[in-house]
Every structure is written in C-alpha cells, then in structure tokens.
DRENKOLVEX-87938 format. One line per field, with one value per residue (C-alpha): z negated, x negated, y negated. Coordinates in nm, 2 decimals, decimal comma, always signed. Example, Ala and Ser with C-alpha at 12.3 -4.5 7.8 and 13.67 -1.06 7.14 Angstrom:
REM residues 2
zz <- c(-0,78;-0,71)
xx <- c(-1,23;-1,37)
yy <- c(+0,45;+0,11)
This chain:
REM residues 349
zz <- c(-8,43;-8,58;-8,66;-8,66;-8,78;-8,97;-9,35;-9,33;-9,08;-9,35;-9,52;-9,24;-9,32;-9,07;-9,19;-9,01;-9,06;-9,25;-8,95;-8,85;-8,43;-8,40;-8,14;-8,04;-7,76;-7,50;-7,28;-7,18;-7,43;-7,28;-7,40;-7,39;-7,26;-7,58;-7,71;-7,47;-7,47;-7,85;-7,72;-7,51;-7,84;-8,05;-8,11;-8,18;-8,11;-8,14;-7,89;-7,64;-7,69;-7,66;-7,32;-7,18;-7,28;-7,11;-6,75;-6,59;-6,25;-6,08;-6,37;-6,67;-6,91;-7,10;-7,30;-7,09;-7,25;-7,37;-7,29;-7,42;-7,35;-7,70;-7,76;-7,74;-8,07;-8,23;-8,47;-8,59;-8,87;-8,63;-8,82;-8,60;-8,54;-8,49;-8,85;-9,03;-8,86;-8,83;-9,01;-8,91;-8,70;-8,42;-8,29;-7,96;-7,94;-7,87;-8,13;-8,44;-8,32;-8,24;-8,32;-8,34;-8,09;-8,01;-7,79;-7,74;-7,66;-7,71;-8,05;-8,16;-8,15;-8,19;-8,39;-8,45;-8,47;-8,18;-8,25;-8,06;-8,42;-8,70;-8,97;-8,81;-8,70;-9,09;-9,14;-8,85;-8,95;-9,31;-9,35;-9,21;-9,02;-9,22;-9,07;-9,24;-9,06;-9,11;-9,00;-8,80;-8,62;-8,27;-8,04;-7,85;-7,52;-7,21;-7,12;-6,77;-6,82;-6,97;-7,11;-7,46;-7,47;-7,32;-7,59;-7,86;-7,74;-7,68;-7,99;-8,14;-8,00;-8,06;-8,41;-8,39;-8,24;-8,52;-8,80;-8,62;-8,63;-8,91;-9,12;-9,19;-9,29;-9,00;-8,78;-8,59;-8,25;-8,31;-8,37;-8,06;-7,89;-8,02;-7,94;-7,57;-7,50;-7,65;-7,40;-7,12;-7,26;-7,35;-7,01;-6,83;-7,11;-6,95;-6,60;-6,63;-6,87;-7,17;-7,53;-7,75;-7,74;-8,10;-8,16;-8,39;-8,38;-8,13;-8,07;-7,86;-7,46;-7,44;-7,07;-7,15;-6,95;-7,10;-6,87;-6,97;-7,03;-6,74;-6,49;-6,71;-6,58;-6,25;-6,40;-6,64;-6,44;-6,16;-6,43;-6,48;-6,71;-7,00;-7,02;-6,82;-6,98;-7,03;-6,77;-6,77;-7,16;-7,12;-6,84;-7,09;-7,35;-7,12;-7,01;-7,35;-7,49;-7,54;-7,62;-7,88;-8,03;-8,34;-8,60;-8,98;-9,11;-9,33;-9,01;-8,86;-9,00;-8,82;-8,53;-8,59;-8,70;-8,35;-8,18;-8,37;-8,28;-7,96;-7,96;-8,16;-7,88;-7,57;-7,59;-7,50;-7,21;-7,09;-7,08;-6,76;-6,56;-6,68;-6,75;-7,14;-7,09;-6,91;-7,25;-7,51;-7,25;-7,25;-7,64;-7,67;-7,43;-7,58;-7,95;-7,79;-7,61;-7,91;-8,13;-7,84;-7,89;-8,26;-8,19;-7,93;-8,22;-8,44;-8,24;-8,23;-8,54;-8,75;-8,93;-8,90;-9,16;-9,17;-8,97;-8,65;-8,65;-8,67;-8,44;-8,21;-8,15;-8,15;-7,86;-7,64;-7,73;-7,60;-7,27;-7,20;-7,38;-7,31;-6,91;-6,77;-6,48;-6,68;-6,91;-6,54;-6,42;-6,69;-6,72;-6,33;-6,41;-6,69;-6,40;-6,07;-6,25;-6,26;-6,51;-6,76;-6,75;-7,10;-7,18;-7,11;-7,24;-7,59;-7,53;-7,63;-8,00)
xx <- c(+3,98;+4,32;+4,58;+4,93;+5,29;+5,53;+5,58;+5,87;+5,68;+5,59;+5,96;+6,09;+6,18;+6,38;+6,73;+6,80;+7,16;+7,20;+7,15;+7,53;+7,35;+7,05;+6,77;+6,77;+7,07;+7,15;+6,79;+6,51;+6,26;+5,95;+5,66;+5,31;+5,04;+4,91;+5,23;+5,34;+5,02;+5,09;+5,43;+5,26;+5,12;+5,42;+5,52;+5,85;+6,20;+6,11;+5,85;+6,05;+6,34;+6,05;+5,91;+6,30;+6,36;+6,08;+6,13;+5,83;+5,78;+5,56;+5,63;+5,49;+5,72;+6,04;+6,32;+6,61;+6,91;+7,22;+7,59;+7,62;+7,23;+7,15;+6,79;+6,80;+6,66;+6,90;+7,14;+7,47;+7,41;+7,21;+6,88;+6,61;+6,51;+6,16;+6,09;+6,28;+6,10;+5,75;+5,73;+5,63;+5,37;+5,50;+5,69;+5,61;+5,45;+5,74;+5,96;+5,65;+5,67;+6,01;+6,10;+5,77;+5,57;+5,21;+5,06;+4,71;+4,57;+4,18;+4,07;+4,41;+4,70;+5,02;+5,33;+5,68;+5,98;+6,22;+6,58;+6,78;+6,73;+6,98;+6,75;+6,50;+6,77;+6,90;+6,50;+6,50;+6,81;+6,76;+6,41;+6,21;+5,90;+5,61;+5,32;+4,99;+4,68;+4,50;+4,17;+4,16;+3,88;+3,81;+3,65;+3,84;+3,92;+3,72;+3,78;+3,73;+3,55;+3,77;+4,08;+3,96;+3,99;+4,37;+4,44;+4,35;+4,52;+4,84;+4,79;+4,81;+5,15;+5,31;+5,21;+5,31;+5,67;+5,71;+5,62;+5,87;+6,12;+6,09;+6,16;+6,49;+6,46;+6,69;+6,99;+6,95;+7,10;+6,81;+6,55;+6,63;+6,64;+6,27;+6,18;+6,27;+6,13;+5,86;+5,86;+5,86;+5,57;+5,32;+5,40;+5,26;+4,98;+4,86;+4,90;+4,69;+4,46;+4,62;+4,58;+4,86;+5,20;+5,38;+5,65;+5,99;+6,32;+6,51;+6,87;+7,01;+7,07;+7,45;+7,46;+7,46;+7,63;+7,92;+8,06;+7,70;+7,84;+8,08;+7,75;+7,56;+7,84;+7,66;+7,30;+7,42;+7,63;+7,38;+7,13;+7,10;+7,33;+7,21;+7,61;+7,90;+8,10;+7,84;+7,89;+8,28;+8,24;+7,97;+8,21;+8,46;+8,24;+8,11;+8,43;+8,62;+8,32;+8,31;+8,03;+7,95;+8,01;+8,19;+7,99;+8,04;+7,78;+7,65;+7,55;+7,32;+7,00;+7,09;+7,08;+6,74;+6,59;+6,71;+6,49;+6,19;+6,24;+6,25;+5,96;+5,74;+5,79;+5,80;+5,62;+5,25;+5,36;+5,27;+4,91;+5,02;+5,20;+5,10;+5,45;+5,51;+5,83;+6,05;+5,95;+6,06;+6,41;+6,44;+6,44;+6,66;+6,89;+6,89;+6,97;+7,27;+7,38;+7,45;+7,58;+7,80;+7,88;+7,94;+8,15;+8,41;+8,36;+8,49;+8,78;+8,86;+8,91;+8,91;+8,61;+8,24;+8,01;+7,64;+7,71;+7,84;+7,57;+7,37;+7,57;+7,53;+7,21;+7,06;+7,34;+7,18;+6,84;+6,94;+7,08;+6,84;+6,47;+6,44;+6,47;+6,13;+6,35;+6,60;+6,34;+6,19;+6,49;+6,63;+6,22;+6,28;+6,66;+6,52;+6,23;+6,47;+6,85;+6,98;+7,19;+6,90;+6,76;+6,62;+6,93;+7,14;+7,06;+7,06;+7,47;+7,51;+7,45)
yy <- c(-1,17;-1,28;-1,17;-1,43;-1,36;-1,48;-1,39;-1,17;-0,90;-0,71;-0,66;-0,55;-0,16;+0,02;+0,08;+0,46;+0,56;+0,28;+0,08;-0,01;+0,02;+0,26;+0,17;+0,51;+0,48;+0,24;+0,18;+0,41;+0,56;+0,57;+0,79;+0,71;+0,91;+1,03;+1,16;+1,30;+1,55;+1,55;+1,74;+1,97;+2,15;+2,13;+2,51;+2,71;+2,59;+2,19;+2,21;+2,36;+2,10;+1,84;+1,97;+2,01;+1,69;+1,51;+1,32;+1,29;+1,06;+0,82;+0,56;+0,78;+1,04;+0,91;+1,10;+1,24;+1,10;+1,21;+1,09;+0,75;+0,67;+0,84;+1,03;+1,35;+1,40;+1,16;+1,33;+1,26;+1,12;+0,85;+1,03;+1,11;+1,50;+1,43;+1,26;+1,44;+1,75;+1,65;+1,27;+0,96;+1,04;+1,24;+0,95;+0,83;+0,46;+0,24;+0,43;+0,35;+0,04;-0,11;-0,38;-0,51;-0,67;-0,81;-1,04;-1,11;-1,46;-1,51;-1,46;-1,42;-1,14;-1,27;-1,01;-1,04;-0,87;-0,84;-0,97;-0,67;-0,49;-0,57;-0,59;-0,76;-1,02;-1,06;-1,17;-1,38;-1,55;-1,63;-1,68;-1,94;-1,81;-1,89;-1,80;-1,63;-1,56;-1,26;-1,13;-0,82;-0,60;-0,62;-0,79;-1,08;-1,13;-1,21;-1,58;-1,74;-2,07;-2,34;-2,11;-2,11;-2,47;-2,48;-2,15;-2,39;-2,66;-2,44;-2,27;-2,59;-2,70;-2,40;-2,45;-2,81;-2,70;-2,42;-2,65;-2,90;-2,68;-2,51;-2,84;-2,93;-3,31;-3,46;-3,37;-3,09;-3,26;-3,52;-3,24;-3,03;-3,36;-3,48;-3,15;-3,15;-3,49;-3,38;-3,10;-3,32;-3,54;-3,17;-3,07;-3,38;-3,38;-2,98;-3,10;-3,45;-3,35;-3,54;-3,53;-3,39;-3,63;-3,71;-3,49;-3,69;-3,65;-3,86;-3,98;-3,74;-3,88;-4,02;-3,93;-3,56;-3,34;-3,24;-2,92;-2,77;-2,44;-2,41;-2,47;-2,16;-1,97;-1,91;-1,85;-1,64;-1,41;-1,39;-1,21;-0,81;-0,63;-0,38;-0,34;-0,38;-0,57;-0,85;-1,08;-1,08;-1,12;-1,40;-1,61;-1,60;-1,75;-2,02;-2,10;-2,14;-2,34;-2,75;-2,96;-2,98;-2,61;-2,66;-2,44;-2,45;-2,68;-2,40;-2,21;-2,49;-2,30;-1,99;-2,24;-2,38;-2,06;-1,89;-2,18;-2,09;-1,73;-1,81;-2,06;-1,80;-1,55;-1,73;-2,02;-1,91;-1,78;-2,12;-1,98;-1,74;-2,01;-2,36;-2,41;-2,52;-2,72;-2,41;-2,21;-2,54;-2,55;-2,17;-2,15;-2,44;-2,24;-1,91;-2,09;-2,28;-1,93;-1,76;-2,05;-2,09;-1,65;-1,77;-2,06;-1,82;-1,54;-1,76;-1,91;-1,59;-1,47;-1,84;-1,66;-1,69;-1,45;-1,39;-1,03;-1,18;-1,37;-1,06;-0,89;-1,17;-1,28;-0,89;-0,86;-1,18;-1,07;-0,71;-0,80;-1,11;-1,06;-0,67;-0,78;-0,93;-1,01;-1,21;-1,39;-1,48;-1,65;-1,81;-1,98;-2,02;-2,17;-2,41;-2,52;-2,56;-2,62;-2,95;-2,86;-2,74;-3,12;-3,16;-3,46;-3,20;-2,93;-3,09;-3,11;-2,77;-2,83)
C-alpha cells in the first residue's frame, strides 16, 4: 500500500487558542463507536459530564452542544477540557483527526488537510503541494475486473493536472484555460477508451461569458447553508463582481494554489461516477469563488492581506466542502449548467 500527500501534511500543528476560529463550534461533533465506549469508563466528575453530554440516536452518538454550536467541553480560553484533562488520546476520532482527511483508491490512500481550518489554509495557500509517496501497511483494496487499470490511469491525470498546476511558467488565465480543455478532451478519452490527451496552456475562449457570476447567483443560493447569512452574503458577492476579478498580481498564486487544492481533493471522485470533467470545472469554480470573496473583500476595504485570504477560503470550504449535498450539486451544476461551459467558466479569472 501507499501512502500520497502533499509535503506540508506533516507541519501542520494545530493552533488551539491560538487559533483566531476553533473547530470545536459551529457543526456537529460526532463520536465514534469506540470512544464513545471509552466514555462509558471514564470515572469521577469528567465522566459524568461526558455521559450527560452524549446524544445518542439512530445515526450513532455526537456531543450535545452548547449556545453558539460550541463543544461542550470547549473552554474559554477556546482550550479543550478533554486534553488538557486526559491528553491527546481521549479525543474522539474526527476531533484527532481534523483537519485531515483520507481517501482510499486501490493500492493507494490518498491524505490532506481540509481548508475550513486556518492553519491548514495558511499551508494550503503558500506552499505548493508537493507530493511524497510513502509506503504504508495494509492490504489494498478489492478490485472488480478492469478498475485497477482506470485507478492508474486516473491516478495519472490527477498527477498530470497537479504537476500542471502546480507550475507557474505561463499566465494563469491561459493555464486554467489549457486545463479545462484539457478537461473536455480526458473526459472523452474515459468514455471512448482513449489514451491520455496533452495538457498546455491555451488562449483563453473570447466568447466567454461575461455575466458569469450573476448566473452563479441561482446555483449558489439554491445550496444548503452552514450559516445564515451565507446566501444573502454570497448574492452580494456575485452580484458586485465583473469579469475578470481584479486581484493584486501578487495574489495570483493563492489563486492557482486554491485549484490544486481542489483538484487534489476532488478529482478521483471521477472513479465513483465516470465523470472527470465536472471535478476539473468544480475546482476551477471553487478557485474563482473565493478570488471573487477576495476581489469584493477588497473593494471593500481597498486592502487585500494574506489573512483574508485565510479567512476566506476556510469560510467557502466550510459552507461548501463539509456538505455531500452541496459538493453533489455544484458536480451536478458543472454537468447540466449552461453557464458552467468550460469557455466560460475560465471568465472568472
């Protein structure tokens, strides 16, 4: 088995009450079977906060929060009661974990780090993603006949696609651009049985459609909400943006970096649905979603930092990646929309 991720997974450190957000409020904490029998034998006072803090239903266990959708083991200080109680290793699985996340195709498990966290994001954002394969013990994955030939050829592309992107030797219009059209030619490559298309920069279409981001308007607001004020706040952005979003040149490899991200974590969904080219549109999309956050940001204020950047991509990521349903329809959007067409879509940078 191996193991795949990019270089800066292992200096990501958690931040704790440093963190200027904290993980720990906002969504549902869910606990895992095996913690939550490890709380079942935790004695004294702790243990009977633990076991009066627990929901349990049909679903499995999670934390009952507190006003605000904070832990109830999260202090003021935004410290968590549980490590500094009993370490580490009392938390529950998707507390250890978070940000991190692992997919498994084949022979190979795929990890990252999520960009709802705001250290995670400051990696994301200033480092290119490198990757380094590692072995790692385990046996691989049952394969129906024919599926370990289309995970290498997958596997591949979405190398191909993060090496693409990764490089910084042209415009980054005409990179997005090559990289769409190269999309277009992968995805009829899967569904014919073709070999793998050339991927280059290209010119960018001149027929692009320039009220791009007042058509997201619809597809965006029509998406579930991890906060209330999202889709009013999102409008507004749509609505007050022109093509294309005027970004301090400096900024462009935050830009290029966010389609990577995306790309590294979306792209071998293809294996599910056969679909490659909704995955290359959909990370073209999110990138352009939060330049075009940074571009209203900053005709807001006449100010751009590093931070907001931060602050602005962990916020998409939040209200968009940690929803199945909304990762669904914006690959559904990118499949069905006319306005999502790949000359298009390359109008928003």
């Amino acid at each position: 088995m191996k193991l795949i991720r990019p270089q800066y997974f292992r200096d990501f450190q958690c931040l704790a009450g440093q963190c200027g957000d904290t993980c720990c409020a906002g969504w549902e904490i869910c606990i895992d079977p095996e913690s939550y029998k490890k709380y079942q034998g935790i004695s004294g006072p702790l243990g009977e906060r633990l076991r009066a803090n627990i929901l349990c239903s049909e679903e499995g266990y999670e934390f009952a929060l507190r006003p605000g959708k904070r832990c109830p083991f999260l202090n003021d200080q935004n410290l968590c009661e549980l490590i500094l109680e009993l370490g580490q290793d009392s938390l529950c699985e998707i507390c250890r974990e978070h940000p991190r996340f692992y997919e498994e195709f084949g022979d190979y498990t795929l990890a990252g780090l999520g960009l709802c966290c705001e250290e995670a994001a400051r990696l994301i954002l200033t480092q290119d993603a490198r990757l380094e394969i590692l072995d790692r013990p385990g046996a691989p994955m049952a394969l129906e006949p024919g599926q370990r030939e289309l995970i290498h050829f997958m596997k591949g592309a979405w190398t191909e696609a993060m090496d693409f992107m990764n490089r910084a030797d042209s415009p980054l219009r005409e990179r997005i651009a090559g990289l769409l059209n190269w999309g277009e030619a992968l995805q009829e490559a899967l569904e014919t049985g073709g070999s793998m298309p050339p991927l280059r920069p290209h010119k960018p279409h001149p027929q692009a459609m320039p009220d791009i981001f007042c058509a997201l308007v619809t597809v965006f607001q029509g998406l579930e909400a991890l906060e209330a004020d999202w889709p009013d706040y999102i409008a507004q952005v749509l609505r007050g943006t022109e093509r294309p979003v005027p970004l301090p040149r400096e900024f462009e490899s935050c830009a290029r970096r966010l389609v990577v991200y995306f790309l590294y974590r979306h792209f071998m969904g293809a294996l599910y649905d056969g679909d490659a080219l909704s995955k290359i549109k959909f990370s073209v999309l999110s990138a352009g979603m939060v330049c075009a956050m940074a571009a209203h940001r900053l005709r807001q204020r006449d100010s751009l930092e590093l931070r907001d950047w931060i602050a602005l991509s962990k916020r998409y990521s939040k209200e968009i990646e940690y929803s199945d349903e909304n990762v669904e329809a914006l690959w559904d959007a990118c499949r069905n929309e006319a306005a999502l067409e790949t000359q298009n879509l390359t109008g928003m940078f």
